[in-house]
C-alpha positions as CSV (number, residue, x, y, z in Angstrom):
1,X,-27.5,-90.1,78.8
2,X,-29.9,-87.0,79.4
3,X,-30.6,-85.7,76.1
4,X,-30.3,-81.6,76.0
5,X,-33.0,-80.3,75.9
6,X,-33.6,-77.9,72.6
7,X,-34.7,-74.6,72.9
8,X,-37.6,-74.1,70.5
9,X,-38.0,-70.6,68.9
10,X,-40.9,-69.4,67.2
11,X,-40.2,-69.4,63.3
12,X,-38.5,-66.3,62.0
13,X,-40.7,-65.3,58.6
14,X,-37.7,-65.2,55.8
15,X,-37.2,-62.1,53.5
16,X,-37.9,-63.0,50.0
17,X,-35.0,-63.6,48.0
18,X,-34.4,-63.3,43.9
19,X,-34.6,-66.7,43.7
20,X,-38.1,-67.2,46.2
21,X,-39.8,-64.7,43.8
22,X,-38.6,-66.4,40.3
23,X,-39.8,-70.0,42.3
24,X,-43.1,-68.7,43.3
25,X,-43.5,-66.9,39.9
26,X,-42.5,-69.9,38.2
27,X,-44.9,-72.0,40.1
28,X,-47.6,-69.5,39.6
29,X,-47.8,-69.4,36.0
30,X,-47.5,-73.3,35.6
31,X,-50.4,-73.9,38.5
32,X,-52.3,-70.9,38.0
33,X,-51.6,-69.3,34.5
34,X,-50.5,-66.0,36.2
35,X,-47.1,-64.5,37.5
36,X,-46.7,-62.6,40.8
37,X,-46.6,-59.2,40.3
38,X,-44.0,-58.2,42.4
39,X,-41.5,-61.1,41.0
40,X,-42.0,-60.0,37.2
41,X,-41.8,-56.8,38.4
42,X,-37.9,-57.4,40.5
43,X,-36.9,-59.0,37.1
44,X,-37.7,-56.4,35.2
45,X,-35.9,-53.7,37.6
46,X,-32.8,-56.5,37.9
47,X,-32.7,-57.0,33.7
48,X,-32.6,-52.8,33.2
49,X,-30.3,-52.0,36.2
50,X,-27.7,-54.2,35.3
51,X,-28.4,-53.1,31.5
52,X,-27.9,-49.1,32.9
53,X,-25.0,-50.3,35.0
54,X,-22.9,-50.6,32.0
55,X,-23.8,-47.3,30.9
56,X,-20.3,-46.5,31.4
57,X,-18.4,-49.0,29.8
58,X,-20.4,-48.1,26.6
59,X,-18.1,-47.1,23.6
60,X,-20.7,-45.7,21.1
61,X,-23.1,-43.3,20.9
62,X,-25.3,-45.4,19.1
63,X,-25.4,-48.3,21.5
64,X,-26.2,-45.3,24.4
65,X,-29.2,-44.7,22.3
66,X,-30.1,-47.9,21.6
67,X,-30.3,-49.0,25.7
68,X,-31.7,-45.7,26.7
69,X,-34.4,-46.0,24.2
70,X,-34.9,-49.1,24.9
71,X,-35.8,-48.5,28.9
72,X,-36.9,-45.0,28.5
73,X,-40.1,-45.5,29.9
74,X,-37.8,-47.1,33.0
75,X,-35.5,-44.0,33.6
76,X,-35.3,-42.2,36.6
77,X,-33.9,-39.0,37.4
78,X,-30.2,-40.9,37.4
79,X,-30.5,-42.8,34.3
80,X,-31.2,-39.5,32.1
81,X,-28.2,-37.3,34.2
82,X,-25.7,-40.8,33.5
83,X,-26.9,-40.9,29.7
84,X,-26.3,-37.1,28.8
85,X,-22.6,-37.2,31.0
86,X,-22.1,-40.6,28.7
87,X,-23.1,-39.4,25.3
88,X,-21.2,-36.0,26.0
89,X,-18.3,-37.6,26.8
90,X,-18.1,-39.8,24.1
91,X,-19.4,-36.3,21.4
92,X,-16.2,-34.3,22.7
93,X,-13.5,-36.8,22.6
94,X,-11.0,-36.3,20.3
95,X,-11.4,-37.9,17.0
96,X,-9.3,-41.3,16.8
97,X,-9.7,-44.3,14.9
98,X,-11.6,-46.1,18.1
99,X,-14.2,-43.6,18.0
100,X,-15.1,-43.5,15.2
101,X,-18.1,-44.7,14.8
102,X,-19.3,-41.6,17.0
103,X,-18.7,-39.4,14.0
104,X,-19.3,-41.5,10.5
105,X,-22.9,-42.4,10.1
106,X,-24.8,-43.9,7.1
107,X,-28.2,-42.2,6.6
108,X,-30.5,-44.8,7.9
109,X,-28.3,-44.7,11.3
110,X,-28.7,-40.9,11.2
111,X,-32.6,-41.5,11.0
112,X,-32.5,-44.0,13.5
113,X,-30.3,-42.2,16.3
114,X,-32.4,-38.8,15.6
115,X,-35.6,-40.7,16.1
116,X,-34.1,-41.9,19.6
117,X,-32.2,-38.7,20.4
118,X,-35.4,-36.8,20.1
119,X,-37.8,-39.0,22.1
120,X,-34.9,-39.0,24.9
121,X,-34.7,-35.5,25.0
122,X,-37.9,-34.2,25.2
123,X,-38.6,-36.8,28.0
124,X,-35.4,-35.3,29.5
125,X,-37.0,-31.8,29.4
126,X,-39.9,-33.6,30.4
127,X,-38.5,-35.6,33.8
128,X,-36.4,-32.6,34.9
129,X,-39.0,-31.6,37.4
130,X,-38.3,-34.6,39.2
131,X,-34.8,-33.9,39.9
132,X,-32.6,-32.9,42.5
133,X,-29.3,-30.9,43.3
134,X,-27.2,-33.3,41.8
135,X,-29.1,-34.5,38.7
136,X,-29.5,-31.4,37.7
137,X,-26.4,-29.9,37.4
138,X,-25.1,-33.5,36.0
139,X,-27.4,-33.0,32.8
140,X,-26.9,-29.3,32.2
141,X,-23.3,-29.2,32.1
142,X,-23.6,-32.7,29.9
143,X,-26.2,-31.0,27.8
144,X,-24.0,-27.5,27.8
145,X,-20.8,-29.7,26.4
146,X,-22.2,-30.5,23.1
147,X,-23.9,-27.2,23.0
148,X,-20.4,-25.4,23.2
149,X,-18.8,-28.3,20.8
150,X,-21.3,-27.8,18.2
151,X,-21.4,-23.9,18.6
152,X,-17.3,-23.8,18.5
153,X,-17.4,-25.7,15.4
154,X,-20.2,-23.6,13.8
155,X,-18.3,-19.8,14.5
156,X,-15.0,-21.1,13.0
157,X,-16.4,-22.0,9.7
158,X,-15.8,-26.0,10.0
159,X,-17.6,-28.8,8.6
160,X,-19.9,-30.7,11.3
161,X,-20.1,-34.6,10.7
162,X,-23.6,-36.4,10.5
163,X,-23.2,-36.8,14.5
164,X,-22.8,-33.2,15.5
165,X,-25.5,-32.4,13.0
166,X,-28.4,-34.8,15.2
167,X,-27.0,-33.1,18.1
168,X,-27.4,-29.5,16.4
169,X,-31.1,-30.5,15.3
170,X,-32.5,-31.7,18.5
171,X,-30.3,-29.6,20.7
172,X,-29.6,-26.3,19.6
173,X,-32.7,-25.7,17.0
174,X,-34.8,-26.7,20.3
175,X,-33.0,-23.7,22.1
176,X,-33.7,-21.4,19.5
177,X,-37.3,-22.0,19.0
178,X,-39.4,-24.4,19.9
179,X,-40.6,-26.6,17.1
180,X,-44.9,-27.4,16.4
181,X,-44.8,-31.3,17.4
182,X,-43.5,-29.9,20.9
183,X,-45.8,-30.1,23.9
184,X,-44.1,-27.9,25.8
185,X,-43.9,-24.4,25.0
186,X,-40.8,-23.8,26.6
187,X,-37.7,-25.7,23.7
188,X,-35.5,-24.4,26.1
189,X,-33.8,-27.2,28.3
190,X,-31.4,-24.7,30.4
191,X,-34.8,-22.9,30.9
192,X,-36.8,-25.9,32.2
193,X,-33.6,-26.9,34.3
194,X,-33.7,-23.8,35.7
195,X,-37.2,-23.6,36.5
196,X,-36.9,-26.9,38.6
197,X,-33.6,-25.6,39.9
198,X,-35.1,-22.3,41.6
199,X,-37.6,-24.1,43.6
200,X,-35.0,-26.3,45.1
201,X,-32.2,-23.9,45.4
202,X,-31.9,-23.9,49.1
203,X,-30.8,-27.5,48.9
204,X,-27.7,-26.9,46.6
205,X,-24.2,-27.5,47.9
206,X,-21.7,-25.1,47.0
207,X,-20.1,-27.4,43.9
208,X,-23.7,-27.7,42.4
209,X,-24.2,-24.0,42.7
210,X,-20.5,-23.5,40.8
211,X,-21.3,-26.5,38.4
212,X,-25.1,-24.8,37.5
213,X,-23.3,-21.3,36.5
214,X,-20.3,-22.9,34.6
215,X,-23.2,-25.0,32.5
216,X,-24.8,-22.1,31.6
217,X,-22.1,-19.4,31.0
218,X,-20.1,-22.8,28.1
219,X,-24.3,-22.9,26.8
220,X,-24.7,-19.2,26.6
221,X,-27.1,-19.4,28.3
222,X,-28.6,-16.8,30.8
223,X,-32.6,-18.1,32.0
224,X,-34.4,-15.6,32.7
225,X,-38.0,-15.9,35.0
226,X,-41.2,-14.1,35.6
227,X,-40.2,-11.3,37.7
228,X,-36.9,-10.1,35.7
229,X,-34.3,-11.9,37.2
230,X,-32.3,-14.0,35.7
231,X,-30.8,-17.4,37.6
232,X,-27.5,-15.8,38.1
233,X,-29.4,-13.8,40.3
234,X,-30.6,-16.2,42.3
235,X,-27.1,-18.1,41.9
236,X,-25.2,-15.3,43.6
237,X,-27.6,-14.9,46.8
238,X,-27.6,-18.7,47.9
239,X,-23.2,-18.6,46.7
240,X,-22.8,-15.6,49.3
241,X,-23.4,-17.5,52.7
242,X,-21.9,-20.3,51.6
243,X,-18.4,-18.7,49.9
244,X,-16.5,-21.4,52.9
245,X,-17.6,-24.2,51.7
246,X,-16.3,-23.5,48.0
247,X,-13.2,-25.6,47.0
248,X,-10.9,-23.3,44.6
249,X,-11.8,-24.7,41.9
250,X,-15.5,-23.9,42.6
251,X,-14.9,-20.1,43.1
252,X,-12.7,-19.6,40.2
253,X,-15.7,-21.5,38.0
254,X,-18.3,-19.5,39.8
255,X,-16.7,-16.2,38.7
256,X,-15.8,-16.6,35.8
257,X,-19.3,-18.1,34.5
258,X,-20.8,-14.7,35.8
259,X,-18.2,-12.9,33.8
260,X,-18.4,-14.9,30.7
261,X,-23.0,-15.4,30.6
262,X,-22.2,-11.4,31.1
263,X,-24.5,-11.7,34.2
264,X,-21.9,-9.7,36.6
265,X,-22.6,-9.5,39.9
266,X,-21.4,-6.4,41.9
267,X,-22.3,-8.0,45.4
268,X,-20.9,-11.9,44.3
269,X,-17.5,-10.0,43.3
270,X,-17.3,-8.1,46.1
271,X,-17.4,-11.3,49.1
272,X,-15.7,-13.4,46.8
273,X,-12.8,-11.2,46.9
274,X,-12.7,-10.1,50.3
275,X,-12.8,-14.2,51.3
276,X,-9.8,-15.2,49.5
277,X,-8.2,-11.9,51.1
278,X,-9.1,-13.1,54.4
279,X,-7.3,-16.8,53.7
280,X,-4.3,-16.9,55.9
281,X,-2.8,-18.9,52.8
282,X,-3.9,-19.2,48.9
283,X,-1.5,-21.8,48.4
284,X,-4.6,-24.5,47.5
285,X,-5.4,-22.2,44.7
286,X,-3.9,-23.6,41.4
287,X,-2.5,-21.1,38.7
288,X,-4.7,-21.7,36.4
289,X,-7.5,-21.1,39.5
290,X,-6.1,-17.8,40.8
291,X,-5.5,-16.7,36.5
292,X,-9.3,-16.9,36.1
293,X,-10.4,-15.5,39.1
294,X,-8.0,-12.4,38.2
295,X,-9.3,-12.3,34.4
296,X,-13.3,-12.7,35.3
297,X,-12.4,-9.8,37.6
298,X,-10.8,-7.9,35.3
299,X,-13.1,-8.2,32.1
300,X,-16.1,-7.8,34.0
301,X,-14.5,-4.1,35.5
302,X,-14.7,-5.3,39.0
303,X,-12.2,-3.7,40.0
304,X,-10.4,-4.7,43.8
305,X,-7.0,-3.9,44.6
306,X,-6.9,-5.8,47.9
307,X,-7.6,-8.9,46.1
308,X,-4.9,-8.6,43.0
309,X,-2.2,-7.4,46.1
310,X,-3.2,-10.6,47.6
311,X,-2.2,-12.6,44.3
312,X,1.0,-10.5,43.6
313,X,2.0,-10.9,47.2
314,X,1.7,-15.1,46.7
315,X,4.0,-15.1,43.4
316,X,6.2,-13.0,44.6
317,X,6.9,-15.4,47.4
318,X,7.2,-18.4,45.3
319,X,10.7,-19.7,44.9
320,X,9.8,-19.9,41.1
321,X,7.4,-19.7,38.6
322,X,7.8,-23.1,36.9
323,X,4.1,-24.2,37.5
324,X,2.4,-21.0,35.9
């Protein structure tokens, strides 16, 4: 028999797997006495990204702390927005006997998670200048959360546990005034948010422009810059071309955060209005949606009839009113 002949093709160089890097740094530190760089360095990455991963899943605030502290110097514009979301989350939930640990704290654990807290923070303040659209907004409304939750509590008289007092000491004395052993000037974090956020404010979608106002309006919070305005300001201009691409939700957010910082915007209120009067149908607006919209307008004495006639003319042509 004629044997086929095989067609030989030139060796194809193989992409270095997990494995190929822990082999070859394996084999470097028993031959040589040295590691590969760029294997310890993949395990490194691997060990914190699966650690961050579970970010999520975690049920304390301590144990956020603990793995956020302990990669700190590993974070990336991501890591700090997931933390803040996580840690807010768990801060606002109501008070049950699985949580808490997020609200009884001995004093050495008070120390301890103000220690962290604070390092994370001001590297937060810090890293904010790195990042975008998305991380941005992610943080500040995280951050704004536990502003509102510790402010709520503090106007109606009630007791704050040792949790909600670390979050008042690092957060909320840091907006008031900055303390000596900062390097930054600026304790503000909604002011060095938006800072970063004005030089990158062309690349905003719509739901990060609504998300950046509602963050500010629940922190009280109104930044103000150089020349006088304030990022409201700014806020409204970039909203205005871009009113289509708001959901409802969005729009109703995005007005009443101007009405409720007190930053109300004649112009913003005005092409908000005459949009949802152009719709051919409001019916994606929920009650609650088309109830704020209608109250922002009307505590901020913006006054437009077509709008409101718009509204009336929708419930009136519902065949009930079950779902307001």
């Amino acid at each position: 028999r004629r044997r086929r002949r095989r067609r030989h093709l030139p060796p194809q160089p193989l992409k270095p797997t997990m494995q190929s890097l822990g082999r070859r740094a394996l084999f470097g530190e028993r031959l040589f006495g040295f590691s590969t760089h760029s294997s310890v360095q993949y395990k490194k990455i691997r060990k914190t990204r699966k650690e961050l991963v579970k970010m999520n899943k975690i049920q304390t605030i301590g144990e956020a702390s603990n793995t956020a502290f302990k990669y700190l110097h590993e974070f990336n514009p991501r890591n700090y927005s997931s933390f803040w979301s996580r840690v807010s989350r768990l801060a606002t939930e109501r008070w049950t006997k699985h949580n808490v640990a997020n609200r009884e704290l001995t004093g050495s654990q008070r120390n301890v998670l103000t220690h962290q807290l604070t390092s994370i923070f001001s590297n937060t303040r810090g890293a904010v200048t790195q990042f975008g659209p998305r991380d941005l907004t992610q943080t500040a409304h995280a951050i704004a959360k536990i502003v509102k939750m510790v402010n709520v509590r503090v106007s109606q008289g009630r007791r704050l546990d040792r949790m909600q007092q670390v979050f008042r000491y690092i957060i909320i004395g840091r907006q008031s005034s900055p303390r000596e052993d900062d390097d930054d000037d600026d304790g503000d974090i909604f002011q060095s948010i938006a800072n970063t956020s004005l030089g990158i404010l062309p690349e905003f979608k719509a739901r990060y422009l609504s998300n950046l106002a509602y963050a500010n309006a629940i922190a009280s919070s109104v930044p103000t810059f150089d020349d006088g305005s304030t990022l409201f300001d700014h806020i409204a201009e970039k909203s205005i071309p871009l009113l289509t691409e708001f959901q409802p939700q969005e729009l109703a957010n995005l007005v009443w955060s101007f009405e409720k910082a007190g930053a109300s915007n004649a112009g913003l209120f005005e092409k908000v209005a005459d949009h949802i009067v152009s719709l051919d149908n409001i019916a994606e607006f929920k009650p609650l949606e088309l109830s704020n919209i209608l109250s922002a307008y009307a505590k901020a004495d913006q006054a437009n009839p077509p709008l409101f006639q718009k509204v009336a003319n929708y419930i009136v042509s519902l065949d009930n009113l079950h779902t307001f």
